[in-house]
KELOPA-363098 format. One line per 5 residues: their letters; for each residue z, y, x of N, C-alpha, C. Coordinates in steps of 0.1 Angstrom, whole numbers, plus 5000, padded with zeros to 4 digits. Atoms other than C-alpha are relative to their C-alpha. Example, Ala and Ser with C-alpha at 12.3 -4.5 7.8 and 13.67 -1.06 7.14 Angstrom:
<pts>
AS> 5000:4988:5009:5078:4955:5123:5000:5012:5009  5000:4989:4991:5071:4989:5137:5008:5011:4992
</pts>
This chain:
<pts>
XXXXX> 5012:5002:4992:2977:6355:8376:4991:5012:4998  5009:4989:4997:2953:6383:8384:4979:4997:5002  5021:5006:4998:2910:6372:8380:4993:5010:5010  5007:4983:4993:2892:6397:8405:4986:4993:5000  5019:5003:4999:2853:6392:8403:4996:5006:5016
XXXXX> 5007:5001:4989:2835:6390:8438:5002:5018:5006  5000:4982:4993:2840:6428:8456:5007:5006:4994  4988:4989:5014:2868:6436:8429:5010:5002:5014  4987:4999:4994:2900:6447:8441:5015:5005:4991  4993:5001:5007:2932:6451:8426:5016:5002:5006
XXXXX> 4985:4996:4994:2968:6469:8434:5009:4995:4990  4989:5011:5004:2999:6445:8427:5013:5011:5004  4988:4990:4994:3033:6468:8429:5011:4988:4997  4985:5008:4996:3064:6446:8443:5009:5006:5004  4986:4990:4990:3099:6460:8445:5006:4987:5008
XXXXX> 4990:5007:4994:3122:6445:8467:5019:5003:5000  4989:4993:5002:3158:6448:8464:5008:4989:5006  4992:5011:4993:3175:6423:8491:5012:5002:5004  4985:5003:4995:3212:6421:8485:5000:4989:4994  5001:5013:5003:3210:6385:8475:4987:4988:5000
XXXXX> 5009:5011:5002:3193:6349:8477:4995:4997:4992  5003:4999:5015:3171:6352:8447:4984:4994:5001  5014:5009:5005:3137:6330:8439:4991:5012:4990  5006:4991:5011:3114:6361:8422:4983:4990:5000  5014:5005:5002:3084:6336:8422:4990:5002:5015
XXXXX> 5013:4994:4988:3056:6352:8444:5011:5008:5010  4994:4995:4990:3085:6367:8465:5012:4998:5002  4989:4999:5002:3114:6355:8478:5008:5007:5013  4992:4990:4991:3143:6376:8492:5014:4990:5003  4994:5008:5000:3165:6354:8514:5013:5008:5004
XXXXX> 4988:4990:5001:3204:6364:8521:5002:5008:5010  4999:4988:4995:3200:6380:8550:4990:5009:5004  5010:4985:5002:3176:6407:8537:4991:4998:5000  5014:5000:4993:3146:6396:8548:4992:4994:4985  5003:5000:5011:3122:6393:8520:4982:5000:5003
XXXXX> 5017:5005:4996:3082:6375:8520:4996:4998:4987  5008:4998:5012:3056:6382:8497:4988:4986:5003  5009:5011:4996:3034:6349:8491:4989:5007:4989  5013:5000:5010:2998:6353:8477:4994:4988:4997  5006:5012:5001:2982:6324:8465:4988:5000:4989
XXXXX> 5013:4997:5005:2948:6321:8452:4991:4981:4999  5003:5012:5008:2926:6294:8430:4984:4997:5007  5014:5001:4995:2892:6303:8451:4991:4991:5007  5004:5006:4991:2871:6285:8470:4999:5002:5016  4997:4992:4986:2875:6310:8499:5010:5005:5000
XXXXX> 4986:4994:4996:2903:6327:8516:4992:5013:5004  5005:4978:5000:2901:6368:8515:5006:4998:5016  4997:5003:4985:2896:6375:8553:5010:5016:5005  4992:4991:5004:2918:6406:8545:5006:5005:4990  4991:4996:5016:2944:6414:8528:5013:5016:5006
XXXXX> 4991:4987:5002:2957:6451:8530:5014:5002:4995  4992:5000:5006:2989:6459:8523:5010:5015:5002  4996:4990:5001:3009:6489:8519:5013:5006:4991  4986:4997:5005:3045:6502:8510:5011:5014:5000  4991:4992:4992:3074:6525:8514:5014:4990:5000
XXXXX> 4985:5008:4998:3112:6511:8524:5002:5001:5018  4997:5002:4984:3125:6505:8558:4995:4986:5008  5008:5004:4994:3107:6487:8583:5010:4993:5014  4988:5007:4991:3126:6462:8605:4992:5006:5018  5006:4990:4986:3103:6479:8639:5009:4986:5016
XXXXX> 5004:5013:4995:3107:6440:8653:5017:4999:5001  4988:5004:4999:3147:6439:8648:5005:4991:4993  4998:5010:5008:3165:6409:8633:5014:5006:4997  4992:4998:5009:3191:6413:8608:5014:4993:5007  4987:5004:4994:3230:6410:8620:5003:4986:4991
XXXXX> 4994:5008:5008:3246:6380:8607:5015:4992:5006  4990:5006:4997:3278:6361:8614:5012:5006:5010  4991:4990:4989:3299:6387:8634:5013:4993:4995  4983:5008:4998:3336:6371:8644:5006:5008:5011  4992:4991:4994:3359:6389:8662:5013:4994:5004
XXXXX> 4988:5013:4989:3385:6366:8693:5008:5011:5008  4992:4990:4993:3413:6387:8708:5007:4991:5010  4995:5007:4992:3436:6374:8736:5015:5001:4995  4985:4999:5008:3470:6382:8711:5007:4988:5004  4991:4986:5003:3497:6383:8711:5001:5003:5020
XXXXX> 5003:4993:4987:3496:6407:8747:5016:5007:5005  4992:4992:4993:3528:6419:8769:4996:5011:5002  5001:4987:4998:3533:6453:8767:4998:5008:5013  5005:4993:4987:3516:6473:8795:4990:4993:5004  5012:5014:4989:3492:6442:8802:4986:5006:4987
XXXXX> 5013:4997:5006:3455:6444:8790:4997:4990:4987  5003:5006:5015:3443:6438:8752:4985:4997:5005  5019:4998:5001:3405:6420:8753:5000:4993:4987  5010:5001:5014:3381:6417:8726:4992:4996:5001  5016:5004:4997:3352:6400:8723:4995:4992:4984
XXXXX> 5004:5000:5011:3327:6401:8694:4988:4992:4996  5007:5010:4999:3302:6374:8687:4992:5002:4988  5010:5001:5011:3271:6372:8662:4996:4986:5002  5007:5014:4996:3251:6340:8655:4984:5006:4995  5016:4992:4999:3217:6364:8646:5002:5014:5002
XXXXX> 5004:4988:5000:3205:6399:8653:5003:5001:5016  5003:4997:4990:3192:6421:8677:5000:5014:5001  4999:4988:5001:3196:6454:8692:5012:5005:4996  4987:5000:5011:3232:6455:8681:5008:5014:5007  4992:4990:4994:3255:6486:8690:5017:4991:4993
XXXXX> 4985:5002:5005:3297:6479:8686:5005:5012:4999  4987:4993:5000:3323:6500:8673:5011:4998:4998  4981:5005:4996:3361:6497:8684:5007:5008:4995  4987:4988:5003:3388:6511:8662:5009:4988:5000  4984:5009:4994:3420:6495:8680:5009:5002:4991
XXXXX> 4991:4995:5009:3440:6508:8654:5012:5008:5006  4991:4989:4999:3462:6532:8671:4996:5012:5006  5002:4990:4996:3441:6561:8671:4988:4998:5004  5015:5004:4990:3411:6546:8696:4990:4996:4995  5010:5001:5003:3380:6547:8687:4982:5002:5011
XXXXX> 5006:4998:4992:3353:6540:8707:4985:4990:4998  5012:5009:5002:3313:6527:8709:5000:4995:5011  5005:5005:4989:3309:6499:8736:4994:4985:4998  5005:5014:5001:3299:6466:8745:5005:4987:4988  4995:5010:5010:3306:6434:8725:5014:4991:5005
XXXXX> 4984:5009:4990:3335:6420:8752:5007:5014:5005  4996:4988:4994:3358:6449:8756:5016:4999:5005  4987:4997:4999:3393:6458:8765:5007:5015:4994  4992:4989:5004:3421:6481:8758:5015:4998:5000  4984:5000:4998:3459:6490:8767:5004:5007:4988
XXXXX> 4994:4996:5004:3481:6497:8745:5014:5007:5004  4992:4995:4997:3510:6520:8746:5016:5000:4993  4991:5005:5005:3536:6510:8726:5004:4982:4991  4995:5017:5005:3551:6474:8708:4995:5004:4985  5009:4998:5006:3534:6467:8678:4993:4988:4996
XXXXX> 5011:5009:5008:3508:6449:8652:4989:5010:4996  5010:4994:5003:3477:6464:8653:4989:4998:4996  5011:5008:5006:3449:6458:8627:4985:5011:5010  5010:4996:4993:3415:6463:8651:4988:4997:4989  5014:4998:5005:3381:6470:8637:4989:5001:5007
XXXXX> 5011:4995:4990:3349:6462:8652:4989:5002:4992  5010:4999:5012:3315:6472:8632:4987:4999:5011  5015:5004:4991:3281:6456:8648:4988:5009:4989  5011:4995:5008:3250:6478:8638:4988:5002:5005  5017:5001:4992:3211:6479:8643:4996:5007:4988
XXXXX> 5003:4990:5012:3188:6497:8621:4997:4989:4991  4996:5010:5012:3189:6466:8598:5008:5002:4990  4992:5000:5007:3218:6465:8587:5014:5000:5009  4986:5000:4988:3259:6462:8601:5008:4992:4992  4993:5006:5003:3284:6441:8594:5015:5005:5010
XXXXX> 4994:4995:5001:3320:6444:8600:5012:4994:5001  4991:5010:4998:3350:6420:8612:5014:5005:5006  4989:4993:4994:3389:6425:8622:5012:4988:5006  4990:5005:4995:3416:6412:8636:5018:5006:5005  4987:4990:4999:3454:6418:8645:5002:4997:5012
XXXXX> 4993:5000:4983:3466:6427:8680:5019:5001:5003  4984:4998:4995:3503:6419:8690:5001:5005:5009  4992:4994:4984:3520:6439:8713:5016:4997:5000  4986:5003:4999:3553:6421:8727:5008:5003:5010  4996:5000:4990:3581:6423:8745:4997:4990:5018
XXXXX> 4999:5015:4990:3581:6400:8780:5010:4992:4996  4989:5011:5000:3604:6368:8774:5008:5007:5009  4991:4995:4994:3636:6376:8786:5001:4996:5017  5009:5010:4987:3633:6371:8824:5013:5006:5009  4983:4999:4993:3666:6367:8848:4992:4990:5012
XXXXX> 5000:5006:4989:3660:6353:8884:5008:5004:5012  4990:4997:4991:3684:6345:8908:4998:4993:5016  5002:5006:4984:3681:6339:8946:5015:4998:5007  4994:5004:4987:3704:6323:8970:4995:4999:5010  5005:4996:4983:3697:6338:9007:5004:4984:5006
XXXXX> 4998:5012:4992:3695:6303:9028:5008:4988:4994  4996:5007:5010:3707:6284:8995:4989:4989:5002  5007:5015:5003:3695:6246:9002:5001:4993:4989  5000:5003:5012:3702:6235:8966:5002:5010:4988  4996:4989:5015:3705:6250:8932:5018:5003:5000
XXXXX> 4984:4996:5000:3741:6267:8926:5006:5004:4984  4994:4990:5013:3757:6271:8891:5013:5008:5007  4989:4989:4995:3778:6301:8897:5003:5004:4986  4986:4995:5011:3800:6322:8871:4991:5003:4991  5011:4993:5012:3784:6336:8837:4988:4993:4999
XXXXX> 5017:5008:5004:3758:6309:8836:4994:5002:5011  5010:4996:4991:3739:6322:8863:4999:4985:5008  5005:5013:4995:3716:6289:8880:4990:5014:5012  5010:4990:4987:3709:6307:8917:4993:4986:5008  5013:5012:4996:3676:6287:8929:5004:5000:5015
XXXXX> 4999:5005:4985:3675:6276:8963:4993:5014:5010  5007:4987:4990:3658:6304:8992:4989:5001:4996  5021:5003:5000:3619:6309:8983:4997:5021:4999  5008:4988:5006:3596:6342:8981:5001:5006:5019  4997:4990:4991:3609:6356:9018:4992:4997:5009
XXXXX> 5014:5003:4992:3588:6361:9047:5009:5005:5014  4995:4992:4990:3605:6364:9084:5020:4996:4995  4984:5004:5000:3646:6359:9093:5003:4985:5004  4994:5012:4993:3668:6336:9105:5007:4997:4989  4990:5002:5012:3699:6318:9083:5010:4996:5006
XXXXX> 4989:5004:4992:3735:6312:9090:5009:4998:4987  4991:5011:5005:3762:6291:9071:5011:5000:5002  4987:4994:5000:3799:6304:9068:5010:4987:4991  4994:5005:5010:3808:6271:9048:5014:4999:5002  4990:5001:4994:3844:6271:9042:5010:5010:5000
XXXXX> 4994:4988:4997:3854:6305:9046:5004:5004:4987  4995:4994:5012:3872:6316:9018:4997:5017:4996  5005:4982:5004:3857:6351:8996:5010:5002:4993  4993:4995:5004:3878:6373:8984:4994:5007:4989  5000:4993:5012:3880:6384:8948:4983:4992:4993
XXXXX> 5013:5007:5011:3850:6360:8934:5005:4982:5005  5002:5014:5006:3846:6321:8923:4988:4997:5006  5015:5004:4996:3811:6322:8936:5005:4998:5018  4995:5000:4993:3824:6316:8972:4989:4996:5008  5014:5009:4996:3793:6292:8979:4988:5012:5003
XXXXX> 5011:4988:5006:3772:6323:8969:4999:5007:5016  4999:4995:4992:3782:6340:8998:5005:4995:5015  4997:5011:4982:3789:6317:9029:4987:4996:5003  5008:5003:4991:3754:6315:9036:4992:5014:4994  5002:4990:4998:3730:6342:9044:4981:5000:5006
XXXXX> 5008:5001:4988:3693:6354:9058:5007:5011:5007  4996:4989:4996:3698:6377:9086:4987:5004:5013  5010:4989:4992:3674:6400:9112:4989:5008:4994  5007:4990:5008:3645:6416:9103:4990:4992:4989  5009:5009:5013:3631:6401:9068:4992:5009:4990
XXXXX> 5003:4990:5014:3614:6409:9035:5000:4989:4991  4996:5008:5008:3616:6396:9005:4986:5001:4988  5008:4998:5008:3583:6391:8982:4997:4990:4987  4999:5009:5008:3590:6384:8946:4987:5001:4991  5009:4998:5008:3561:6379:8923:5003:4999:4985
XXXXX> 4996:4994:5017:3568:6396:8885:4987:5008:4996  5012:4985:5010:3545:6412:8856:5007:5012:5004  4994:4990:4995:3546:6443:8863:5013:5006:4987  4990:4993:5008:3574:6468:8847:5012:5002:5005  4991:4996:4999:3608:6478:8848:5015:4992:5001
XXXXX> 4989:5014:4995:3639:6454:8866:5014:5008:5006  4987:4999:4997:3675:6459:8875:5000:4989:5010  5001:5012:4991:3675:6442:8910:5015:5007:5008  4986:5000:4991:3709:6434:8926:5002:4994:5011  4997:5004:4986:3719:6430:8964:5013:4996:5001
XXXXX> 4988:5004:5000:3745:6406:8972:5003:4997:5016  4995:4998:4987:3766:6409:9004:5011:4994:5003  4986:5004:4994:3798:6397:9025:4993:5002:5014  4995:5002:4986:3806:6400:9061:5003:4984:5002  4994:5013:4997:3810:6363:9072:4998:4999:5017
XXXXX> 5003:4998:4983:3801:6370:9113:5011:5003:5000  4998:4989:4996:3816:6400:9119:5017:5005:4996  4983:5000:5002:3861:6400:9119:4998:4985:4995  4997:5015:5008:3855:6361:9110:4999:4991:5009  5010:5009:4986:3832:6342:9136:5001:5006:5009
XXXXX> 4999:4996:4984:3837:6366:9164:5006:5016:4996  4989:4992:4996:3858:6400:9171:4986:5011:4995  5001:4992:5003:3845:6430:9153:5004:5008:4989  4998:4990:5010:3845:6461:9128:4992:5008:4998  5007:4997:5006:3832:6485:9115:4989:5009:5012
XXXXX> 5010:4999:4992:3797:6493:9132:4993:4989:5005  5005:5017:4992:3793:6455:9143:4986:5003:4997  5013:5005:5012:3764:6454:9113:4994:5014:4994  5011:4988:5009:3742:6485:9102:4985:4995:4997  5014:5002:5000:3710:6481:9086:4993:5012:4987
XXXXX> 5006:4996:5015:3687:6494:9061:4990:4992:4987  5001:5004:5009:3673:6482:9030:4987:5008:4994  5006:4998:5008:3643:6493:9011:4992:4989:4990  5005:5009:5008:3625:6480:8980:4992:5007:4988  5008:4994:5004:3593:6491:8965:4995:5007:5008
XXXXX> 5006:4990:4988:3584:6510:9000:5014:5012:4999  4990:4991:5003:3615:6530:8987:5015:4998:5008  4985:5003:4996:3650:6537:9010:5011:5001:4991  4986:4999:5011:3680:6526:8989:5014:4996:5008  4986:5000:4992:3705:6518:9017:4995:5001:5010
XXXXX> 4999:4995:4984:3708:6536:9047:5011:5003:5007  4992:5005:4986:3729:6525:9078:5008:4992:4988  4994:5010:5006:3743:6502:9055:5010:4990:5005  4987:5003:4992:3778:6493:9069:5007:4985:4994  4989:5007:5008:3793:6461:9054:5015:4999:4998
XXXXX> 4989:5002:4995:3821:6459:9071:5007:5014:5000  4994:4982:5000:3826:6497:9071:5004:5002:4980  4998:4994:5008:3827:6495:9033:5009:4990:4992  4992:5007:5007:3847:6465:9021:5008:4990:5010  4991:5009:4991:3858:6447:9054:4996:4986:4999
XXXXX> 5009:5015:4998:3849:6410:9061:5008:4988:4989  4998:5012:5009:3849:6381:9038:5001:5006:4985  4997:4994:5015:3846:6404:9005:4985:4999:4998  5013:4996:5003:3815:6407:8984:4995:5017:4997  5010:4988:5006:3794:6438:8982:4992:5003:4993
XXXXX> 5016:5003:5006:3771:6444:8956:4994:5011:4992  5012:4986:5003:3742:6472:8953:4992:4996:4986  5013:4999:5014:3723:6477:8916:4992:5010:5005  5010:4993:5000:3691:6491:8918:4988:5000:4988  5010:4998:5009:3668:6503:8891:4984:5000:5001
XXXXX> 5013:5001:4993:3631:6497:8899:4989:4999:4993  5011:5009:5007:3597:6495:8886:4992:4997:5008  5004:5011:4993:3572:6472:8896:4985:5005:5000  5010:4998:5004:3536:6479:8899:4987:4996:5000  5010:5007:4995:3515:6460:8914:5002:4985:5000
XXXXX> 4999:5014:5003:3525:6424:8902:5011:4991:5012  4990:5006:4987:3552:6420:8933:5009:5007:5002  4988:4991:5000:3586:6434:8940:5003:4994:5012  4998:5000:4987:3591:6438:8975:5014:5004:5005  4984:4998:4995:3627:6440:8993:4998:4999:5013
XXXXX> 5000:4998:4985:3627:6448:9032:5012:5001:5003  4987:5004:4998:3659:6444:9051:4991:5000:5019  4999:5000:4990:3657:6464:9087:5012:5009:5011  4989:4997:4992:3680:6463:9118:5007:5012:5002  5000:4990:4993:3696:6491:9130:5008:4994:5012
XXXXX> 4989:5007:4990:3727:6472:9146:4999:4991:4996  4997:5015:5004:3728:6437:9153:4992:4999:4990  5008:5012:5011:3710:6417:9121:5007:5008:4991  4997:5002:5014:3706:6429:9087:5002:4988:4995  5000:5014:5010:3713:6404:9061:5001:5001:4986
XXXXX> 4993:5004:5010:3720:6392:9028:5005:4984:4991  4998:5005:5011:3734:6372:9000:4994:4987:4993  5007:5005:5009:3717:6367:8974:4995:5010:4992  5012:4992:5005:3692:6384:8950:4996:5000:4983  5008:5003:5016:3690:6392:8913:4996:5011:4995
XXXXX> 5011:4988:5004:3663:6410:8896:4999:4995:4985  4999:5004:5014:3669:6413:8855:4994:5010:4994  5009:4991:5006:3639:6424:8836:5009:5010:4989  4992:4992:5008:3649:6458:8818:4990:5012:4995  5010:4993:5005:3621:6473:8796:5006:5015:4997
XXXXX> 4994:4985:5008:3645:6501:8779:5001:5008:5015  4999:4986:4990:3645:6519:8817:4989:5003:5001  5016:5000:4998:3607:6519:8818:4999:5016:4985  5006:4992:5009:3609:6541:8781:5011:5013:5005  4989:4992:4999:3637:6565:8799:4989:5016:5007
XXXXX> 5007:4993:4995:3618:6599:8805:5002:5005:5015  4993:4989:4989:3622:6613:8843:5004:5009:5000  4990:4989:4998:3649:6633:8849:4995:5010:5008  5005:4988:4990:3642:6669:8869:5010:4996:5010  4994:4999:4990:3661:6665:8902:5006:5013:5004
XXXXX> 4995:4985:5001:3680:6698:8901:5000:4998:5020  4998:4993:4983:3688:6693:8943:4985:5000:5008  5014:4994:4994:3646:6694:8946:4998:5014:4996  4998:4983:5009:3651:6726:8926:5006:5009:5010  4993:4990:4991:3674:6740:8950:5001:5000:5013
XXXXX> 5004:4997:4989:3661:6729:8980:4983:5004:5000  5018:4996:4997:3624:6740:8971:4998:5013:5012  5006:4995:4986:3605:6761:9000:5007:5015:4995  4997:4990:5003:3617:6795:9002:4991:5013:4989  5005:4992:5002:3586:6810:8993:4999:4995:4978
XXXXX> 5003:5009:5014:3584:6789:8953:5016:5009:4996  4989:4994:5006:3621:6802:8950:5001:5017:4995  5003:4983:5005:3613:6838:8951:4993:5003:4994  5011:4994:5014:3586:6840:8931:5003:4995:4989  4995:5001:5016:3604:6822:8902:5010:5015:4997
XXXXX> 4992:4985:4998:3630:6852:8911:4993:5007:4996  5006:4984:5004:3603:6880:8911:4994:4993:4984  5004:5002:5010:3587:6862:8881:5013:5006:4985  4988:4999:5010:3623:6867:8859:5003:5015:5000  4995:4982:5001:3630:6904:8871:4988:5008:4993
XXXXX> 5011:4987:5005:3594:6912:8864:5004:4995:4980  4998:5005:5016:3599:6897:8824:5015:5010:4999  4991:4992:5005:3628:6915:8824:4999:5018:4999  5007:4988:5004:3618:6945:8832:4989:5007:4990  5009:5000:5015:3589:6941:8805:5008:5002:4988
XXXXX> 4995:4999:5016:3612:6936:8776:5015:5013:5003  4993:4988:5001:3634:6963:8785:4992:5012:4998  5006:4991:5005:3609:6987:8785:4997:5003:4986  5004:5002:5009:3593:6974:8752:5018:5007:4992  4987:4996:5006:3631:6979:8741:5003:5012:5001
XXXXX> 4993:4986:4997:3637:7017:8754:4990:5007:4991  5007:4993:5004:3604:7025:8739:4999:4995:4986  4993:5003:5014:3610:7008:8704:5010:5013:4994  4991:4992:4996:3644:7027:8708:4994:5015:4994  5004:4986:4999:3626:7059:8711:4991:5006:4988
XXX> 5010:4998:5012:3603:7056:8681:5010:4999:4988  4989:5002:5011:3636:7047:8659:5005:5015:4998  4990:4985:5003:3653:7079:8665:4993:5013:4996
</pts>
């Protein structure tokens, strides 16, 4: 206790040192940081001021961080979006920082995202800070493959079909546009699946399948069952074309011209996806396109295959790109031959 006589006055020096919940009597410092000086006095009056004066840091009306947790949407398919979101239960004025752990580092909001670029366990780090203090929470981000993913269509298939190698081809769905026609009966040549191919859409269709996006192995399945079967033709009866992805992958497309009627035909195509739908078009040229049936088997390892250069863009480039790589090579050659005669000439 401290006695002051009437107009006295009297300097009290208090440290503070708030890294723990500590009882110092006249001051206590609670755990998160914050730290109250009590005065208490025996007088009959209360002092109508009380001065006070220090050095340390000065909270400048900000509240101390506390409770930071850190919620991810793990484990995330590769190519799809990683979020984050960072949560306190006090403080104010907070800044975030994001280290995703593969490299990325970045200051943003408290709800963020981020793609990743390869498969993967990635420990993330977020750090909440104000001029208080910061705290400092983590978590692990998976990055997986997709579940293995196989779908099979039957063109104007009214029930489910087990066909050969396991394959379960679903009934017709996803297409937009076309007619259907029904060959039951007709015997195919060179397959077991026979069902598979006795029915069909046919004129002008599309096909709109909905997939995450990425990288698919989609296969077109064919036969002639009209055309040398149901009525008197050959080859030319049936031309169409085919695209898929806005992309031409079969043009004038002959069935009949390439295997003859009642056989199966079947196109593989490599594809990526990008916009969450894999599109298949099917237009006339002669008579009714058609098809089959329809399988698309997710295939991530083509997605990591780098693009190839197209050597016949190379060799059909514009005339004027081809000769300046030309003058570009004569002139380099002519450089290092010189450098060479004049080398040459300092040796001897």
């Amino acid at each position: 206790p401290v006695n002051l006589a009437p107009g006295a006055s009297q300097v009290i020096e208090v440290t503070f040192a708030p890294d723990a919940e500590r009882d110092f009597g006249a001051a206590t410092v609670a755990a998160d940081g914050a730290a109250v000086l009590a005065l208490l006095h025996s007088g009959a009056n209360s002092a109508l001021v009380l001065p006070l004066s220090g050095t340390g840091a000065s909270s400048g009306g900000n509240d101390p961080i506390s409770g930071l947790a850190l919620s991810t949407n793990s484990p995330v398919i590769l190519g799809n979006v990683s979020a984050f979101n960072a949560t306190i239960t006090a403080g104010t004025n907070v800044t975030y920082t994001w280290n995703f752990g593969d490299g990325t580092v970045t200051v943003g909001p408290a709800a963020t995202t981020h793609t990743y670029a390869a498969l993967g366990s990635y420990s993330v780090v977020v750090t909440a800070t104000n001029p208080i203090n910061s705290q400092v929470a983590g978590a692990t981000m998976q990055i997986i493959d997709p579940p293995p993913f196989a779908q099979y269509i039957n063109a104007n298939g009214t029930a489910v079909f087990n066909g050969s190698g396991g394959k379960v081809w679903e009934v017709d769905n996803s297409f937009s546009g076309g007619l259907t026609y029904s060959n039951t009966g007709l015997a195919i040549a060179g397959t077991t699946d026979d069902l598979l191919y006795q029915t069909e859409r046919y004129g002008n269709f599309s096909y709109n399948i909905a997939l995450d996006d990425g990288c698919y192995d989609v296969i077109l399945h064919f036969a002639e069952i009209w055309w040398g079967v149901g009525a008197a033709g050959g080859p030319g009866s049936r031309v169409f074309d085919v695209t898929i992805e806005g992309v031409l992958e079969l043009d004038n497309y002959d069935i009949y011209a390439a295997v003859g009627p009642s056989t199966p035909d079947v196109h593989a195509f490599e594809i990526q996806v990008t916009d969450g739908s894999l599109d298949i078009d099917f237009f006339t040229e002669v008579n009714n396109a058609k098809v089959s049936a329809i399988e698309v088997l997710y295939n991530r390892a083509l997605c990591s295959v780098p693009t190839a250069i197209n050597l016949d863009d190379v060799n059909q480039a514009p005339n004027g790109s081809l000769w300046g790589g030309v003058a570009l090579v004569v002139v380099l050659v002519f450089v290092l031959g010189y450098v060479y005669v004049k080398r040459r000439g300092q040796m001897v």
